[in-house]
C-alpha positions in Angstrom: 69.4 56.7 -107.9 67.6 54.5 -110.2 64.5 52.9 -110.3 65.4 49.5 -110.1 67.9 50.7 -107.3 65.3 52.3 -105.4 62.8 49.5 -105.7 65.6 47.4 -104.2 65.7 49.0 -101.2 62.2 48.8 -101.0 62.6 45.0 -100.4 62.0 44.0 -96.9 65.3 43.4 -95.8 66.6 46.2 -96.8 63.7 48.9 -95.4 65.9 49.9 -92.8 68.0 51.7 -95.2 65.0 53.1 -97.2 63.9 54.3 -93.7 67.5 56.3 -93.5 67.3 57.8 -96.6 63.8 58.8 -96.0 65.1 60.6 -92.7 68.0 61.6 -93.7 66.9 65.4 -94.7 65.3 65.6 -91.6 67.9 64.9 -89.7 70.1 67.3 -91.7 67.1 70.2 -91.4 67.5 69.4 -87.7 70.9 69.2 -87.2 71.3 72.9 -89.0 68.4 74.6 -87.5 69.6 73.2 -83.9 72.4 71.1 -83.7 74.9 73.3 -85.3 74.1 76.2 -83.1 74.4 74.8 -80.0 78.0 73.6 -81.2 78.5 77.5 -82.1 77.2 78.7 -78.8 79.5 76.3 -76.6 82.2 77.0 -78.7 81.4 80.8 -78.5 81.5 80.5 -74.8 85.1 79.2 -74.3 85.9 83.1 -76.2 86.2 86.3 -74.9 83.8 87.7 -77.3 82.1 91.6 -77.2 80.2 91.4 -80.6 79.7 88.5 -82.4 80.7 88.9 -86.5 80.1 86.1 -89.1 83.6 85.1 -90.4 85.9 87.1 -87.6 88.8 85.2 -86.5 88.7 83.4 -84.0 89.5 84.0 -80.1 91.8 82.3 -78.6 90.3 79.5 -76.2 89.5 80.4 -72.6 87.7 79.5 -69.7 87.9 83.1 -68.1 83.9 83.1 -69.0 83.2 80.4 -66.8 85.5 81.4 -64.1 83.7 85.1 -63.8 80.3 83.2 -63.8 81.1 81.1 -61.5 82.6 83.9 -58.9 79.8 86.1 -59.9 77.2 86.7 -57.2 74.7 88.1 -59.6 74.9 84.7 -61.4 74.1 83.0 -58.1 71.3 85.6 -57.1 70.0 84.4 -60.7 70.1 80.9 -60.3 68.7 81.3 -56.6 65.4 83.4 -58.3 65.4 80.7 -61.4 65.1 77.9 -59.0 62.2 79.8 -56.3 60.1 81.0 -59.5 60.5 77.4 -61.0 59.2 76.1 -57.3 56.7 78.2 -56.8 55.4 78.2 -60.2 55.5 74.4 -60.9 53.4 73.8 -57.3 50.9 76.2 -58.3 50.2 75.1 -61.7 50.3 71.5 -60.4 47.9 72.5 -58.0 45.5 74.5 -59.7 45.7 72.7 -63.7 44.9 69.0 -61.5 42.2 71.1 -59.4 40.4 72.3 -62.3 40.7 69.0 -64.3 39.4 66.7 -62.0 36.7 69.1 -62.1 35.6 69.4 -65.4 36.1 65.6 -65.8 33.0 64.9 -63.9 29.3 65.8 -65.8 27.4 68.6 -65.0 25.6 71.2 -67.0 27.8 73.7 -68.8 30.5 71.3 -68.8 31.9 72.1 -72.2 32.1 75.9 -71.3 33.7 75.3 -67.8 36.3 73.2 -70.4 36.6 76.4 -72.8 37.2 78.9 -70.1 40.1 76.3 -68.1 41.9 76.3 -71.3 41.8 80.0 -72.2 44.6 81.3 -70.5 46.7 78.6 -72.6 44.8 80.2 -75.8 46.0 83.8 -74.7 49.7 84.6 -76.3 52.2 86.1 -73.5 52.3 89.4 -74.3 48.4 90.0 -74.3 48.7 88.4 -71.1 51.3 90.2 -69.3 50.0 93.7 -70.3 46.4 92.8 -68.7 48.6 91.7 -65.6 50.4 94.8 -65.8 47.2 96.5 -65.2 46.0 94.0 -62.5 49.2 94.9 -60.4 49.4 98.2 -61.0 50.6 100.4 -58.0 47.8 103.4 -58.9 44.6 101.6 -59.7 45.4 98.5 -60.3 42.5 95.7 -59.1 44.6 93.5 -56.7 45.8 96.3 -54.9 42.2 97.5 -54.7 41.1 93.7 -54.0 43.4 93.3 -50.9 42.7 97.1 -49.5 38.9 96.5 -50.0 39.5 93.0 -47.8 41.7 94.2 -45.4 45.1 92.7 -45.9 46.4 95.6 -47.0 46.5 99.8 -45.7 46.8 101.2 -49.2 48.1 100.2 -52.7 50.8 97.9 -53.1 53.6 98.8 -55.2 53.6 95.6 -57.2 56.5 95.5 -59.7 58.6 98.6 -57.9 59.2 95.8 -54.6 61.6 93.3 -54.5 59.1 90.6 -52.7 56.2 91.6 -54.5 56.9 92.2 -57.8 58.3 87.9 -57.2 54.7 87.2 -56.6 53.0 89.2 -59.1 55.8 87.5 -61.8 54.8 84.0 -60.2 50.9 84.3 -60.3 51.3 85.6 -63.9 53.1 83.0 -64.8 50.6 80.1 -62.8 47.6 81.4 -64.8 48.8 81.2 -68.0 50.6 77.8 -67.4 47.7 76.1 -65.5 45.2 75.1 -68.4 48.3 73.0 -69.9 48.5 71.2 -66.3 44.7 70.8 -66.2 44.6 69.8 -70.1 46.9 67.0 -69.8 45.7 66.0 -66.8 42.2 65.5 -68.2 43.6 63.5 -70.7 45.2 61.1 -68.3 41.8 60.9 -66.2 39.8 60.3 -69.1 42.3 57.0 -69.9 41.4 55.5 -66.9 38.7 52.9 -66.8 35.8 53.7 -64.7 35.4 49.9 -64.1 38.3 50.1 -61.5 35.8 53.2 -59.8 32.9 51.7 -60.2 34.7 48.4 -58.0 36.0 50.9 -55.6 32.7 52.3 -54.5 31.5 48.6 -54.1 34.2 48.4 -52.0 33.4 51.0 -49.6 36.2 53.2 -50.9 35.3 56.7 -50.0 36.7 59.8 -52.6 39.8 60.5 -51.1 40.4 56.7 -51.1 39.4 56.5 -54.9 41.9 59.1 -55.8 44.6 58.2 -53.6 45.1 54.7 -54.8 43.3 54.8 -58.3 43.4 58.2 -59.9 47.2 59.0 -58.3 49.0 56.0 -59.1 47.5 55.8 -62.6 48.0 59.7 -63.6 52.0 59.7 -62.1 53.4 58.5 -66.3 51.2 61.8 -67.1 52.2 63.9 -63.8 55.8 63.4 -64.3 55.9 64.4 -68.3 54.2 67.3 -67.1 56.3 68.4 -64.2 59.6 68.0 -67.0 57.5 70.5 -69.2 56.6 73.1 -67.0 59.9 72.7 -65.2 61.7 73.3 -68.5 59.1 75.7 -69.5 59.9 78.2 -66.6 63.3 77.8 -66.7 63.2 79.3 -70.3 60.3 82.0 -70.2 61.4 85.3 -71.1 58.8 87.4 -72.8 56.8 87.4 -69.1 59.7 88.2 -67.2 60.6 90.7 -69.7 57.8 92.6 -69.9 56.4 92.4 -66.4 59.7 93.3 -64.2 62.4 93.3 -66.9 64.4 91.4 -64.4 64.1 94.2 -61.6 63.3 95.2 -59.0 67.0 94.9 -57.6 67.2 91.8 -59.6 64.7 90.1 -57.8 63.0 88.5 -60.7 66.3 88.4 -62.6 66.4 84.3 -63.7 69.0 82.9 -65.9 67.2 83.5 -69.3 66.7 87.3 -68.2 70.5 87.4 -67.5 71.8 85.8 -70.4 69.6 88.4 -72.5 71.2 91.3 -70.6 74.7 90.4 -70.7 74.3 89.5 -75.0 72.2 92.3 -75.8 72.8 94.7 -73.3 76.5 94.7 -72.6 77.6 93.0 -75.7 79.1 90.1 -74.3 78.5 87.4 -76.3 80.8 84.7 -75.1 79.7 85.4 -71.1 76.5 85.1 -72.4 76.9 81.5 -74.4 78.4 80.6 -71.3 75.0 81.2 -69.0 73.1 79.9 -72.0 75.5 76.8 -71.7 75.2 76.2 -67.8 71.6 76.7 -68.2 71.1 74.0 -70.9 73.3 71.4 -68.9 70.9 72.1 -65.9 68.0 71.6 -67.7 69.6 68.1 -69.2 70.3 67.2 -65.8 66.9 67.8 -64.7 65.1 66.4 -67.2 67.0 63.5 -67.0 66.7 62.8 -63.3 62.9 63.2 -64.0 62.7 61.0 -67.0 64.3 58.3 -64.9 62.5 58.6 -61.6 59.2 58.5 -63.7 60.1 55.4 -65.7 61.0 53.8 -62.0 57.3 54.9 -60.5 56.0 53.0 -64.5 57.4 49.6 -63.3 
């Protein structure tokens, strides 16, 4: 392109089209890194494919993947576990991430410590975090089991990760402690938006706490709260590295969620096309979800 051609497009009714060419490699980065393999993936799961080879013919289209999916009962044992862990987990994060932030959004001394500590799990990476878990649950001398034995909720140590029911809730409190400071961060920045004149009018009032935060602080954090609940709704729905390394899907497949089963069936029985097919119904959930969120959230806006 030429100068004089360039700067022509730099005249103000023409920007739009600077803009485009501006975005274009962008778009293009995008549309290889992500776009393209998603096209590769859905098309890979309409295949009967063991092992994936760059340049191998291709299958002949099917929808035998879907069909076994859909008649499998380990896929709906999966989708069952996905949808309890998301549950469980979103609740508890909700909980304990709005607990801590409305906390540490008042002023006392040591605030900015109390602020360091909530978001320190976030700071931890996975694995770290899963291993000191791993110790925290283990069935010999792990400090849970001790906790509840020394309490009295429990006879002796509890086999964490080698029982169905409680290797669910060791997986679930793992994954509420490391997801909670992104709750209570956000959070904190949605309390720290709204004015304090609206408080300070509230207390004149007569408007006790509970009152302040049930039609103040609620109403004005629910844009923030519902961004939040998509994210950590998406979030568990893909987490692998936790699952993986704390219960590997097991026992029994009680922990076993969709991203856990999709890993098995590519990487551990070679099939690549059932695979892509999981990976497929999972991304149309999460669409689905996200979208149903999105929209009841812009609803609760106006």
């Amino acid at each position: 392109m030429s100068q004089a051609k360039f700067f022509d497009l730099a005249r103000p009714s023409r920007q739009h089209l600077l803009g485009y060419i501006l975005l274009a490699p962008a778009v293009l980065l995008v549309g290889l890194i992500i776009v393209y393999p998603l096209i590769v993936s859905v098309d890979l799961s309409f295949q009967e494919v063991k092992l994936a080879r760059i340049g191998a013919d291709r299958k002949p289209f099917s929808t035998a993947n879907y069909e076994k999916l859909f008649a499998s009962a380990e896929f709906w044992l999966s989708c069952w576990v996905t949808i309890k862990l998301v549950v469980v987990v979103t609740i508890g994060s909700l909980l304990m991430g709005m607990s801590t932030a409305l906390l540490v959004n008042n002023r006392f001394r040591g605030l900015t410590a109390a602020r360091l500590v909530m978001a320190l799990p976030w700071a931890v990476p996975e694995i770290i975090a899963v291993v000191v878990f791993a110790w925290i649950f283990d069935s010999t001398f792990g400090l849970m089991s001790w906790f509840l034995v020394t309490l009295g909720f429990a006879d002796g140590m509890v086999a964490w990760v080698s029982t169905p029911g409680a290797a669910f809730w060791a997986l679930a409190l793992t994954m509420i402690w490391k997801g909670f400071p992104f709750v209570s961060i956000m959070t904190l920045a949605g309390l720290q938006s709204i004015p304090t004149d609206l408080y300070a009018a509230a207390k004149v009032d007569g408007a006790g706490a509970l009152q302040r935060f049930r039609w103040i602080t609620l109403p004005l954090l629910m844009p923030v709260l519902g961004v939040i609940l998509v994210l950590v709704i998406l979030w568990v729905f893909r987490d692998f590295s936790i699952i993986k390394t704390l219960t590997e899907g097991g026992p029994l497949k009680s922990t076993q969620t969709l991203s856990i089963m999709t890993y098995d069936q590519a990487f551990g029985f070679f099939n690549f096309g059932y695979a892509s097919a999981i990976g497929v119904v999972t991304l149309v959930v999460c669409v689905v979800v996200s979208l149903l969120m999105l929209g009841r959230n812009s609803k609760a806006m106006y």
